[in-house]
N, C-alpha and C positions, 0 to 999 in steps of 0.2 A: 877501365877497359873491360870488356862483356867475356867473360869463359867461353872460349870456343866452340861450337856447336859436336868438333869430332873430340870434345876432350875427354879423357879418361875418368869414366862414371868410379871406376872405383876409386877413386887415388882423388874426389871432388866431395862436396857435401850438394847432395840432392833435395833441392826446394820441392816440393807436392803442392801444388796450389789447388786448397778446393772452394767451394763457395761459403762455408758459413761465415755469417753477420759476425760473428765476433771480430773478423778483418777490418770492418767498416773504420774502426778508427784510426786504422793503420793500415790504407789502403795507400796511400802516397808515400811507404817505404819501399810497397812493394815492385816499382820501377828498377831500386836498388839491388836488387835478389841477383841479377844476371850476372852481374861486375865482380860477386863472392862465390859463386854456385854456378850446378844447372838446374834449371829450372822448368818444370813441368805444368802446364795445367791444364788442370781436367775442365774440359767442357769449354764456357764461358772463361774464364778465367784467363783461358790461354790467348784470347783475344785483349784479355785489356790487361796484363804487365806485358809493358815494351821490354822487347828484344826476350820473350820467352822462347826456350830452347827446343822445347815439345810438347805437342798436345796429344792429351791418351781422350778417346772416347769411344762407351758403347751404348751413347744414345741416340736411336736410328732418326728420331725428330732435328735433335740439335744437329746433327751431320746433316742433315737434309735443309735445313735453315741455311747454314753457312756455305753449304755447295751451291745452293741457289745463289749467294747475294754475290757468289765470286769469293769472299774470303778465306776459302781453304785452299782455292789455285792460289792463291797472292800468297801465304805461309809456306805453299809448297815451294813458290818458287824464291825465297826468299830464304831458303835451306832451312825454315822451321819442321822438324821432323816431326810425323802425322802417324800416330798410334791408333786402328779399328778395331776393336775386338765386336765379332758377332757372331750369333750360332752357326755352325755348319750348316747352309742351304737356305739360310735364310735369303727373303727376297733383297734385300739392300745388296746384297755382295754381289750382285753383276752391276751394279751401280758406282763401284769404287774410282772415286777418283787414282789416276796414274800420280805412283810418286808415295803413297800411303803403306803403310805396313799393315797386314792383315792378320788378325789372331783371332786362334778360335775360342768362342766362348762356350765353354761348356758346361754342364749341371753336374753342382756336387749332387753326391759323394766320388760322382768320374776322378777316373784319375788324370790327372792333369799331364799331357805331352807337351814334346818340343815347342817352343812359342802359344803354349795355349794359355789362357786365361778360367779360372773358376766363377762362377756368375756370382754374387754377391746382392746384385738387384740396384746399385749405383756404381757409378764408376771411377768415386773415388775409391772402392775397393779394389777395381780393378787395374787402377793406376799402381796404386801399391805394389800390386801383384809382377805389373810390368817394368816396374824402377828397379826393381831385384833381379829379375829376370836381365834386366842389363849391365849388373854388376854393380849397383851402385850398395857400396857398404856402409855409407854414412846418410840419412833419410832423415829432413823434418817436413813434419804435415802441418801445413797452414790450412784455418779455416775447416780443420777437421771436427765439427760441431756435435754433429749428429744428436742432438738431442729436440726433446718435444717441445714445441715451442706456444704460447699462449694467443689467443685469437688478437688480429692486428697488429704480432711483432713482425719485424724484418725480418725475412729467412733467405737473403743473400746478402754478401758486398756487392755485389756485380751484376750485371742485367740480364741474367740466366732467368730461366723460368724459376716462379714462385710453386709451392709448395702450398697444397690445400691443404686443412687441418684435417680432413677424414685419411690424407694419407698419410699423414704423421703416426694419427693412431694404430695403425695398418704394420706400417713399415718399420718404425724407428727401432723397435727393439731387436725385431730382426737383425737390420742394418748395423747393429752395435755388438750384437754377438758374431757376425759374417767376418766383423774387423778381427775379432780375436779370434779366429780362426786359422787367420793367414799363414801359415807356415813360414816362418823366418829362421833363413840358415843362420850358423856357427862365425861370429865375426862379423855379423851383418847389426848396424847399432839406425833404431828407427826412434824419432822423439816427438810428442804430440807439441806444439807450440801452446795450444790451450788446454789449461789446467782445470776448464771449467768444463771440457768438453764430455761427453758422454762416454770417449771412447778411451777407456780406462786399462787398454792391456799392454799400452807403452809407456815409456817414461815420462815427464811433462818436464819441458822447459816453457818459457815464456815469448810472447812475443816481443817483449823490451830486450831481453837479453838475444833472440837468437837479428833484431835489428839493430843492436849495438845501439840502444836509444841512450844518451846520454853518459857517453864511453870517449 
């Protein structure tokens, strides 16, 4: 049976689905997530685990892909809840699909208001940002990779946009210090699923154990 889409974030364990290839082999557990959890995913992700509970995104291309093909009305109306974060006045925001939650994304070092989001420059950072902000006190990040990858490796599970290697070089390190940035309250427990991943300021559990592979 799939966890209610109104269930209580805090009182649940919160799935973060993001893209990295480390999922790939363990991509056909991830249908299972909803049945234990709520579950989130960012971007692409949240198109391909069935019955995902929400999708966070603040990327203005991917929102504009998915609005065009029909698949954000079809989540919407299928009570998948639809997380936007984008700057203040940005041109997308008279574009908003009805039915979407709207957050601002703002530039650190701003101080972060009600419902706002801090830009981190991907959006699994921002997803993080937003699973807290709804109470969720128990958080694992799948596919949380962020690390530089070598010319010709897979740099998704899922059929997101790929990743040039001049923006690895650019970004990644970035991207991996914006993680350990996050402000995480008092009682709030977040755990990387891969221990391989670059993003070193949470605890690491595994993907075998948070899929109960051979249990």
């Amino acid at each position: 049976m799939t966890v209610a889409p109104d269930a209580d974030w805090s009182s649940a364990t919160v799935y973060v689905v993001g893209g990295g290839p480390s999922l790939l082999p363990w991509k056909s557990h991830l249908d299972d997530l909803p049945a234990r959890g709520i579950v989130v995913g960012v971007n692409q992700s949240a198109l391909e685990v069935a019955g995902c509970h929400a999708l966070y995104t603040q990327d203005r291309r991917f929102y504009a892909r998915i609005e065009k093909s029909g698949r954000l009305a079809q989540m919407v109306s299928s009570g998948t809840r639809i997380a936007i974060a984008r700057r203040p006045g940005s041109l997308w925001a008279a574009d908003m699909i009805r039915g979407a939650e709207h957050l601002d994304l703002v530039e650190p070092p701003a101080e972060r208001g009600p419902g706002a989001i801090v830009q981190g420059l991907h959006s699994g950072h921002g997803a993080l940002q937003w699973v807290i902000l709804q109470g969720a006190r128990d958080i694992v990040l799948l596919g949380y990779d962020l690390r530089p990858l070598g010319k010709g490796e897979v740099t998704r599970w899922n059929a997101g946009a790929m990743w040039a290697p001049k923006s690895d070089e650019v970004n990644w390190g970035r991207w991996v210090r914006e993680m350990a940035s996050i402000p995480i309250p008092g009682g709030v427990r977040v755990r990387n699923a891969n221990p391989e991943s670059a993003v070193k300021c949470f605890p690491c559990t595994t993907y075998a154990e948070e899929f109960e592979c051979g249990r």
